[in-house]
C-alpha positions, -999 to 999 in steps of 0.1 A, spaced: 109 267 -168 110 235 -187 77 210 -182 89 178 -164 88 147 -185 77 110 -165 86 83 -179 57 53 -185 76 37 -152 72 68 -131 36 79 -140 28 38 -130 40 48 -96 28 76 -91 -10 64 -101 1 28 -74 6 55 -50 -25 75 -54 -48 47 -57 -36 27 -21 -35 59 -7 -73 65 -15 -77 25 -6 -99 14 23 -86 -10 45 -104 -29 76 -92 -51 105 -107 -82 113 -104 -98 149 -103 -136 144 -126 -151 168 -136 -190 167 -172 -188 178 -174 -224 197 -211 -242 188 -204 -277 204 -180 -298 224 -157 -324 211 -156 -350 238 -140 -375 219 -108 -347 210 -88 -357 242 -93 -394 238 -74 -392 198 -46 -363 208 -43 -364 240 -48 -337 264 -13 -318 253 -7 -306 217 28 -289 210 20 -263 183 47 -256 152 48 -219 143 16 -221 114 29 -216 75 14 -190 61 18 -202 24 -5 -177 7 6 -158 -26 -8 -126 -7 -1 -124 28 -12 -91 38 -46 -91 29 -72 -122 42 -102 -105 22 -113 -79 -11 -145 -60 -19 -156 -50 -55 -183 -19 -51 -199 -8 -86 -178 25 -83 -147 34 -67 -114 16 -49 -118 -18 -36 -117 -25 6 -96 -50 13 -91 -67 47 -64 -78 73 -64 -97 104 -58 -84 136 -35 -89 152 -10 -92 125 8 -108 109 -19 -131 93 -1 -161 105 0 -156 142 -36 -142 144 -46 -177 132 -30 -196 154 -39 -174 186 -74 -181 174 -68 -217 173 -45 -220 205 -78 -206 222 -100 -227 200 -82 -259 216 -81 -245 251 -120 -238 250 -116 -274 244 -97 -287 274 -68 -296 256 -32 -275 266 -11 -260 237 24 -267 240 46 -245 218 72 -259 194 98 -242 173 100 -272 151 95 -302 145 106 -325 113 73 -341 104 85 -380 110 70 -405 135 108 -411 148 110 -377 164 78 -375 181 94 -389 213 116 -359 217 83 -336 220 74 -329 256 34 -334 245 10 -365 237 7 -354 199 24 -325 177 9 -301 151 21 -285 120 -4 -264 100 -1 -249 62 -23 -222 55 -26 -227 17 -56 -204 13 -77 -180 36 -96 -152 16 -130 -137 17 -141 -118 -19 -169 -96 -24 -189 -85 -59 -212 -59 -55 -241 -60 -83 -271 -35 -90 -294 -54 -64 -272 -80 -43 -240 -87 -34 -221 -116 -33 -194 -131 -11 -174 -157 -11 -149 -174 16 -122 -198 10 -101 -213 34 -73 -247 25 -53 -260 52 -33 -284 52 -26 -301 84 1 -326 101 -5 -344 132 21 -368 149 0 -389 176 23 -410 200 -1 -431 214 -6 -445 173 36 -440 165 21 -425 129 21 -390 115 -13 -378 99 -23 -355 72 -51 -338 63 -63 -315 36 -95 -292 51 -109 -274 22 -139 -250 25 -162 -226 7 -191 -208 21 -211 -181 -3 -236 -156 11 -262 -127 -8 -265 -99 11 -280 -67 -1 -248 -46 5 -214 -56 16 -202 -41 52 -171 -48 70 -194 -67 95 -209 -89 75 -176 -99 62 -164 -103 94 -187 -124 102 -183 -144 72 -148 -152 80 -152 -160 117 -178 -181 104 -158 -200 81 -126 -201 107 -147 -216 132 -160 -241 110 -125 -252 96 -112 -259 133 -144 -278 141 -141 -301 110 -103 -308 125 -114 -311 161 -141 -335 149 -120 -358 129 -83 -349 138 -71 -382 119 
């Protein structure tokens, strides 16, 4: 019997294969955690927002998160529900409910100040997700992780005839003496809540 022969291509493969076989892999639920009321949110969007489909704009859109240990295969981490994308939004559709303010949905809208009359809603939304990612290092003594988020949103308000954007970028870092899902998960709800209440605070 003649001994099988792989070429470099194959034995790359076949060693992908293994590896995100072996691979850990954890859901997140995206929760906003609500801390305070934005009284003054109604008054500047009005008390319906129509929603755009979000942009999920990410080089890697599976994932929303990686660990490091010292030995062995990375965990990495997805939202749930997926895709990445639609779990956002559901989080922030409920974010702005919690908030008094209804989410109208829209399958698109151009972006321009001229088109905002033919929205059935007192201000329009269109939201690109440039970065969301959580990263963990694991050390001898300590762990570190850091969370990322860059959104880039664009608000048409009727009441001001204008179209606003905005470029939310965040970083939060934590040391923890060992990395677990929960922790992580609760550095990204952490970070997802304070991104929405940055644009709820100052929407334009």
């Amino acid at each position: 019997m003649k001994g099988k022969i792989f070429s470099p291509l194959a034995l790359f493969v076949m060693i992908f294969v293994v590896a995100c076989a072996g691979a850990q892999i954890y859901s997140i639920p995206l929760q906003y955690q609500a801390r305070k009321t934005f009284p003054s949110l109604q008054q500047k969007i009005g008390s319906r927002l129509g929603v755009t489909p979000f942009k999920d704009e990410r080089p890697e859109k599976s994932y929303i998160g990686i660990h490091f240990p010292l030995q062995g295969l990375a965990t990495r981490f997805e939202s749930l529900p997926m895709p990445f994308d639609r779990a956002f939004q559901k989080s922030f559709g409920e974010a702005l409910s919690w908030s008094g303010v209804k989410v109208v949905p829209v399958s698109a809208w151009d972006g321009t100040p001229e088109s905002l009359k033919d929205i059935d809603a007192d201000s329009v939304l269109m939201v690109e997700i440039k970065k969301f990612w959580t990263e963990g290092k694991a050390g001898l003594v300590k762990t570190d992780i850091v969370g990322r988020v860059h959104l880039v949103t664009h608000l048409g308000v009727k009441s001001e005839g204008k179209v606003f954007t905005r470029n939310i970028e965040i970083e939060k870092e934590v040391t923890v003496p060992r990395s677990t899902p929960e922790r992580v998960e609760k550095l990204t709800n952490l970070i997802l809540s304070d991104v929405f209440d940055i644009f709820f605070s100052y929407p334009y």
